[in-house]
C-alpha positions in Angstrom: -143.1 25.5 -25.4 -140.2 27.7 -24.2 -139.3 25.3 -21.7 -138.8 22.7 -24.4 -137.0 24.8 -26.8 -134.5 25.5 -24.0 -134.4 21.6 -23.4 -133.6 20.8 -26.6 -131.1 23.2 -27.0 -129.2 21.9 -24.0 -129.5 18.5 -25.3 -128.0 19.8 -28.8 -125.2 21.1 -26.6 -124.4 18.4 -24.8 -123.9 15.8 -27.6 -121.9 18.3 -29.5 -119.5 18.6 -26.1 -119.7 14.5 -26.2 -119.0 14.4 -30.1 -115.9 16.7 -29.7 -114.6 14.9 -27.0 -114.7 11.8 -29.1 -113.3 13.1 -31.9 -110.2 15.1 -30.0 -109.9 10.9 -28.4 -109.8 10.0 -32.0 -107.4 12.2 -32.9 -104.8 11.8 -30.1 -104.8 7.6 -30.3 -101.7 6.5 -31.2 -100.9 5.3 -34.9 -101.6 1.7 -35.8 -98.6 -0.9 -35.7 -98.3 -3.3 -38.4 -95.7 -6.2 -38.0 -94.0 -8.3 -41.2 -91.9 -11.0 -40.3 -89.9 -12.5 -43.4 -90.7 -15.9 -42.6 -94.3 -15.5 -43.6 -92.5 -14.2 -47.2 -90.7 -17.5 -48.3 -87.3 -17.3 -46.7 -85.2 -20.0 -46.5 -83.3 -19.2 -43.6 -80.3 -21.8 -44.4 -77.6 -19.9 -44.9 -77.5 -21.1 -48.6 -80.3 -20.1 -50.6 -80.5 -16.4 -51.3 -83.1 -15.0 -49.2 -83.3 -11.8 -51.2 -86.9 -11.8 -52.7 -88.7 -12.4 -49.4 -86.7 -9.7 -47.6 -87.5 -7.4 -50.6 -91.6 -8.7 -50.1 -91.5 -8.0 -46.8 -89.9 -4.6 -46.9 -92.1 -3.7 -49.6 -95.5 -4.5 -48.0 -93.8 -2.5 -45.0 -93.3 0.1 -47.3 -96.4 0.6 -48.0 -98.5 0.2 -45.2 -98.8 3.1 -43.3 -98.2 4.1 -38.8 -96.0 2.6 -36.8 -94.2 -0.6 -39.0 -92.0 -3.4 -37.8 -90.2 -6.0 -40.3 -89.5 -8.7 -37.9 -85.9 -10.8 -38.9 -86.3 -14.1 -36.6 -83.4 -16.6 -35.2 -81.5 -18.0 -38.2 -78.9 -17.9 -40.5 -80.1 -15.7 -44.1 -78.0 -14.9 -46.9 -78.8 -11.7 -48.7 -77.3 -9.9 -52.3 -76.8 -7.1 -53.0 -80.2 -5.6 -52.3 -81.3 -2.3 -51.5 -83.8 -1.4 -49.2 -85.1 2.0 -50.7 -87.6 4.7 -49.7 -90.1 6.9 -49.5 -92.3 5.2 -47.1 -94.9 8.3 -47.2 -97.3 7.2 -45.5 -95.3 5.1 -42.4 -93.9 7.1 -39.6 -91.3 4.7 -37.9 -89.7 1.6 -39.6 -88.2 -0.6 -37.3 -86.2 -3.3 -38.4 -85.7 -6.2 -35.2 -82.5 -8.3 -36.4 -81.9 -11.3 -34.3 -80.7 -13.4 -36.9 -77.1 -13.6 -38.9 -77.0 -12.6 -42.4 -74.2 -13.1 -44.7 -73.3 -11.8 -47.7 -72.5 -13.1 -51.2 -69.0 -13.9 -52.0 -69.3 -13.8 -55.9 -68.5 -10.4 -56.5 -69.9 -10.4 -59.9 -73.0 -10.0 -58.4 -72.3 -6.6 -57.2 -73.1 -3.7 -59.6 -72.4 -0.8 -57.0 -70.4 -0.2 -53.5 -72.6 -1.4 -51.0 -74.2 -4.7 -49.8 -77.0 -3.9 -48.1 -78.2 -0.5 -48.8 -81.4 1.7 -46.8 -81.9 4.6 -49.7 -84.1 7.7 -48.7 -86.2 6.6 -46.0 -87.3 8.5 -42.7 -87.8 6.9 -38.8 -85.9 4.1 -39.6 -84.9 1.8 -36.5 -82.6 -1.0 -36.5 -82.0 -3.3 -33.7 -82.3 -6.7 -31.8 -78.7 -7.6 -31.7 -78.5 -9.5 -34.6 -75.2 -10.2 -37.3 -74.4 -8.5 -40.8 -71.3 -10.9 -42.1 -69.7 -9.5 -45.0 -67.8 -12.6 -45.4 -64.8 -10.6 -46.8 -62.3 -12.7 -45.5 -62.7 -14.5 -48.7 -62.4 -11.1 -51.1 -59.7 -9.5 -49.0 -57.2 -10.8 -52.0 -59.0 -8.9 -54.4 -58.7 -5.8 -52.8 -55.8 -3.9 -55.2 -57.0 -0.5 -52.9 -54.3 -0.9 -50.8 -51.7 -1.3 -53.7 -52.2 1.3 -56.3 -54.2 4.8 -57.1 -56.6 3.5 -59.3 -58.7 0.6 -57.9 -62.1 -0.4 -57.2 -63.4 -0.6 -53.9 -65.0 -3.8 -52.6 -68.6 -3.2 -51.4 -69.4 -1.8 -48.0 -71.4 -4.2 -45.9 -74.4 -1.7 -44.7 -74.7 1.9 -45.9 -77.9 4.4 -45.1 -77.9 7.1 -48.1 -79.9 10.2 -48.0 -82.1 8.7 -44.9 -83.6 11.1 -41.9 -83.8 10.3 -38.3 -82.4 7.2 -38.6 -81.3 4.7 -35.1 -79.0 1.8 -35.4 -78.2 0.1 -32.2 -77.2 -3.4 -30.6 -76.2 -5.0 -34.1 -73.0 -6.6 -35.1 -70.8 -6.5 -37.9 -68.1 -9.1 -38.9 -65.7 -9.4 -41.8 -66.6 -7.1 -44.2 -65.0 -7.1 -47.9 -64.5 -2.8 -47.1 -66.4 -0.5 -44.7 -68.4 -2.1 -42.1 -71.1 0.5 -42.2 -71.2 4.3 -44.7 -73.4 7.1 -43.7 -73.9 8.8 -47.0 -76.0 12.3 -47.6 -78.1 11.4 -43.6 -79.7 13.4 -40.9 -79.9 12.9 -38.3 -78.6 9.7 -37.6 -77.8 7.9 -34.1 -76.0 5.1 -33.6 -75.3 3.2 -30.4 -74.2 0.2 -29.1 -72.6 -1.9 -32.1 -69.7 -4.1 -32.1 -67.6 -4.3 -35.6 -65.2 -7.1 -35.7 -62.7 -7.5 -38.8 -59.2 -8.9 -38.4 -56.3 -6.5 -37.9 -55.0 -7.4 -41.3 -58.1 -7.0 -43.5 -57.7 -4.0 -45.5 -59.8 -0.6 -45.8 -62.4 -2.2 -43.3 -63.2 1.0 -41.7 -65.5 0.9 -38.8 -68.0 3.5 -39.9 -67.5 6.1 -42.4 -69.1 9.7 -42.5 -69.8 11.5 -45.4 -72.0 15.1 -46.2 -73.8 14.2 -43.1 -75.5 16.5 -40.6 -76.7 16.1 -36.6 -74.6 12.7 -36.2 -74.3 11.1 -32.7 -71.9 7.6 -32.4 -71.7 6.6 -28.8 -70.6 3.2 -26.7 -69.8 1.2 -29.5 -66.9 -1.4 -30.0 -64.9 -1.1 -32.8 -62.2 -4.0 -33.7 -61.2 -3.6 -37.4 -58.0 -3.3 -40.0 -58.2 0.2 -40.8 -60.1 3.4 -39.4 -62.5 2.8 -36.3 -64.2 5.8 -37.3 -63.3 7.6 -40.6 -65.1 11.6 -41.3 -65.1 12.6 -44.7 -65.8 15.7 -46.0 -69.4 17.9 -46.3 -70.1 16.7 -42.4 -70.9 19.1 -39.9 -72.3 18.5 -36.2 -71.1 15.4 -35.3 -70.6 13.4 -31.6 -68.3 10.8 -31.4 -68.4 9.8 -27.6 -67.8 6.5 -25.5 -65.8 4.4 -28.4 -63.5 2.0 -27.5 -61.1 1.7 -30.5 -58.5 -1.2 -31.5 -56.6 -2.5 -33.2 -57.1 -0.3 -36.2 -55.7 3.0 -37.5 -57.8 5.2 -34.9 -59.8 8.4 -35.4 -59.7 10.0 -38.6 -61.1 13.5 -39.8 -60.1 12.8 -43.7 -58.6 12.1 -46.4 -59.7 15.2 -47.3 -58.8 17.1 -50.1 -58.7 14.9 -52.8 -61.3 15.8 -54.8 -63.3 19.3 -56.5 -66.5 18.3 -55.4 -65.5 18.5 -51.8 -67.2 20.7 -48.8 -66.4 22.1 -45.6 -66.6 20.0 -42.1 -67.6 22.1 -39.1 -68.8 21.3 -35.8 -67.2 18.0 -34.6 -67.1 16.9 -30.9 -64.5 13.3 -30.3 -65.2 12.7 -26.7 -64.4 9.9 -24.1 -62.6 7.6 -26.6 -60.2 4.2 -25.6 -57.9 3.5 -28.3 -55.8 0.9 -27.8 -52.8 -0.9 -29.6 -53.4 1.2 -33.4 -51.4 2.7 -35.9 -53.0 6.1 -34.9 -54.4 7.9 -32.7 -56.7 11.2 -33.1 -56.2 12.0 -36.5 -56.8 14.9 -39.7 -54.8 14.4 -42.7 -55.9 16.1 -46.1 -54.0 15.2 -49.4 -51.1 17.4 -51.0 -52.1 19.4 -53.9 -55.7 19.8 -53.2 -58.3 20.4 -56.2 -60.0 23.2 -54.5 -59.8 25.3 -50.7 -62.1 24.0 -48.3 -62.2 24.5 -44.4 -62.3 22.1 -41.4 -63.0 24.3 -38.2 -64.1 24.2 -34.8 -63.0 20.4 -34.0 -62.7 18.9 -30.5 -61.0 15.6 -29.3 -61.4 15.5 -25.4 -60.7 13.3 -23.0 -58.9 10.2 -24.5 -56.7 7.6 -23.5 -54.3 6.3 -25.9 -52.4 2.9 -24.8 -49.6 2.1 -27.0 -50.4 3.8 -30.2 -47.8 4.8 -32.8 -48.9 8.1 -33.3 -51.0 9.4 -30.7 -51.5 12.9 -31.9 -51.5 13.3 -35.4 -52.1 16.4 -38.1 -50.9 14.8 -41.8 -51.2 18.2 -44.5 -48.8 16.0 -46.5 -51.1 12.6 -46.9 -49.5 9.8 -49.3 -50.2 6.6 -48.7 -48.4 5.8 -52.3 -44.9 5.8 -52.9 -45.4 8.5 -55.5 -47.9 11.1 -55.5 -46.1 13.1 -58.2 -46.9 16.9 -57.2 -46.0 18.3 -54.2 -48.4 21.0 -53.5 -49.1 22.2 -50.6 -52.6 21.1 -49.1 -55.2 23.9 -49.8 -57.6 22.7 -46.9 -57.8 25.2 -44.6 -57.4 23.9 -40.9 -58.8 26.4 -37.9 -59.9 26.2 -34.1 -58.7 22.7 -33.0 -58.3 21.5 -29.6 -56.7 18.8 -28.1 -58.0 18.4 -24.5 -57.2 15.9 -21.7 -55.4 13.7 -24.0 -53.0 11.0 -22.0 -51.2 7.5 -22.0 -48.6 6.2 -23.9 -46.9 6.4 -27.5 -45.6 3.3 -29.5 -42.6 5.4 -30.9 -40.8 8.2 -30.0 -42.8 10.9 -31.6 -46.3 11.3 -29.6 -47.7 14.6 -31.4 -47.4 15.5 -34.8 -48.5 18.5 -36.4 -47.8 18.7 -40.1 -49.8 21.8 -41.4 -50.0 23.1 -44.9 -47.2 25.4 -46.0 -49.8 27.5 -48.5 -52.4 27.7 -45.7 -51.1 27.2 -42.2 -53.2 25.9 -39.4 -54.6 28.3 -37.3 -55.3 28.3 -33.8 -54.3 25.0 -32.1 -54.3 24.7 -28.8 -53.3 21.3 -26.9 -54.9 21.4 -23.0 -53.8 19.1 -20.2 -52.3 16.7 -22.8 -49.6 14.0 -20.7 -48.3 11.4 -23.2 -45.2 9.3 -22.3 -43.1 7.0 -24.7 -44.0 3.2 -24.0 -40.4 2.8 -22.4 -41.1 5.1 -19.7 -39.1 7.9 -21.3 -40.0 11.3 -22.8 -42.1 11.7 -26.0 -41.5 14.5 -28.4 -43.4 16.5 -30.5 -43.1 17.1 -34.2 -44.3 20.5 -35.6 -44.5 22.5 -39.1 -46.7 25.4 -40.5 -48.4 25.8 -37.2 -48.2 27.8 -34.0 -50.1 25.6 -30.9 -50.5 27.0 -27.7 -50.4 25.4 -24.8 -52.7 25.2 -21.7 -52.7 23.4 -18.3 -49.7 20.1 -18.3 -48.6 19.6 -21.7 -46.2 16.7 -22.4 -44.6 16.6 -25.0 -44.9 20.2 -25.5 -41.8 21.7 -27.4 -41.9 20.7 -31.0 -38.8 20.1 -33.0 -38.1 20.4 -36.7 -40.3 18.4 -38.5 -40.0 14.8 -40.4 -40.1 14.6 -43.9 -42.8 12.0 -44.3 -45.7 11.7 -42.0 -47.7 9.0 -43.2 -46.8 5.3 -42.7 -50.5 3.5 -43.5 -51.5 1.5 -46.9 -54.0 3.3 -48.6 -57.1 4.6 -47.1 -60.3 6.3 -48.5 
């Protein structure tokens, strides 16, 4: 009898072992993928009917499905809008998108209620990729756009914007011609983005490349950026970003700003511009806060490293006296508060005379500027000069120019910009 209790019990023990085992397998498997492709939702694909409702079906039933999901966007030419692509997905852990089509926009503009074209709104582990097209078709809106002409206007819609989304990746897609920004990052964390290519025409106004706004843990790297205003524009409320690998032109360069402009406003901290091309634009490396700011906010701690400038008008470039109207009516100084900026291993050549510019604020002075191994010749072969006011840089390593005469009276030569 004993001998059979103690066989049983081993028995008990073993299959308890087994079960475990099993369910720590269970446990560990990876999360089930589920795949949507928008041709099985009733797309047209022709380029001419509006292929809105099955891309909203599809993102929907993605939506709410649960794992690993995939919306699949075949070959073909869609046409989408204004439709928003919004969020929480709770129960799905990564979203990926895999464009490989071309999808244009609407070019009736009464159909667009808000700024944005196509809009992802509060969703987590979204992925977009598969090298397809966003065309914003702006070429016919351009006209319209009165931004570019007077203070009060409203702004053409931005062709792709991500809104309050988390851990978000964007890479290998394409966008053409859009009526404004190519792509805004509004309220994100965490977002990556890699690999694009934004065309517009040099002429097209306000296209930025991508904008940046109250974002946090940013990372832009090898992309191409071809466009009629800012490759890369930084608004205010960002902190931790890396821009690294861009090439940049035409355009009007690198810009931290406008800033200053408005109460609601917050701080940017913590930016890194790294390895950058630009080539042929109206600027350079760039921070330029408005006269007469609303309220006091900081931008601190701001590195651009390692750039190559090839005939661009103004290389260098702090603006604390930014009008891009003919009549701004105050003149104020600038109440943002500029601290720890570095200009590192900056070199090539200027389009005009002056290569570095640095316009502070007379109320709040920059502070702490230093410019580091910095060799920047006029395009003719002669010596560039610097323009400085309301700041003392210091100087490390080659710096050329490096003495700064007594400043211009206006700094800013662009049309309007956001």
């Amino acid at each position: 009898m004993a001998q059979l209790k103690v066989f049983a019990l081993l028995v008990c023990v073993s299959l308890c072992a087994f079960n475990a085992v099993a369910d720590e397998g269970k446990a560990a498997a990876p999360a089930k993928s589920t795949t949507f492709n928008v041709g099985s939702y009733g797309v047209k694909a022709d380029g001419k009917n509006d292929d809105s409702n099955g891309f909203l079906k599809a993102w929907e039933a993605a939506c709410k499905s649960s794992g690993k999901v995939k919306i699949q966007i075949p070959n073909g030419t869609y046409k989408l809008g204004p439709i928003v692509f919004s969020g929480p997905c709770p129960n799905v852990t990564t979203l990926s998108i895999v464009h490989k089509g071309i999808i244009k926009a609407s070019t009736n503009l009464g159909k667009y209620k808000t700024d944005a074209w196509i809009e992802f709104s509060g969703v987590t582990g979204l992925r977009i990729s598969g090298g397809g097209t966003f065309d914003g078709q702006g070429e016919s809106t351009w006209s319209q756009n009165s931004c570019s002409k007077q203070k009060n206007c409203q702004a053409l819609p931005v062709s792709v914007k991500f809104i309050n989304t988390n851990d978000t990746v964007v890479k290998k897609i394409k966008s053409i011609n859009p009526k404004f920004f190519h792509m805004a990052v509004i309220g994100c964390q965490k977002f990556r983005g890699s690999s694009l290519t934004l065309e517009a025409p040099e002429t097209s106004p306000n296209t930025d490349g991508i904008h940046l706004e109250k974002s946090t843990d940013v990372k832009i790297t090898d992309t191409d950026i071809r466009t009629g205003d800012d490759c890369i524009s930084i608004g205010h409320g960002n902190a931790d970003l890396v821009i690294a690998r861009i090439n940049c032109g035409p355009g009007h360069g690198i810009s931290i700003g406008s800033l200053g402009k408005y109460a609601y406003e917050k701080d940017v901290k913590g930016l890194v511009i790294r390895d950058i091309n630009i080539t042929g634009t109206l600027n350079g490396v760039r921070i330029k806060t408005w006269e007469d700011s609303p309220v006091s906010t900081v931008v601190a701690n701001i590195t651009f490293q390692n750039i190559t400038m090839k005939n661009v008008s103004n290389p260098i470039i702090i603006d604390q006296m930014y009008c891009p109207w003919k009549n701004c009516g105050t003149k104020a100084p600038s109440k943002v508060k500029l601290s720890d900026i570095l200009f590192n291993g900056i070199r090539g050549t200027s389009a005009t005379p002056v290569a570095v510019t640095l316009i502070c604020s007379q109320g709040y002075p920059c502070k702490n500027v230093s410019l580091k191994n910095i060799n920047l010749k006029y395009i003719n072969g002669s010596d560039a000069t610097a323009v400085c006011a309301h700041v003392n840089p210091s100087y490390s390593g080659t710096v050329l120019p490096k003495t700064c005469t007594a400043p211009i009276t206006t700094v800013s030569s662009s049309t309007n910009e956001f």
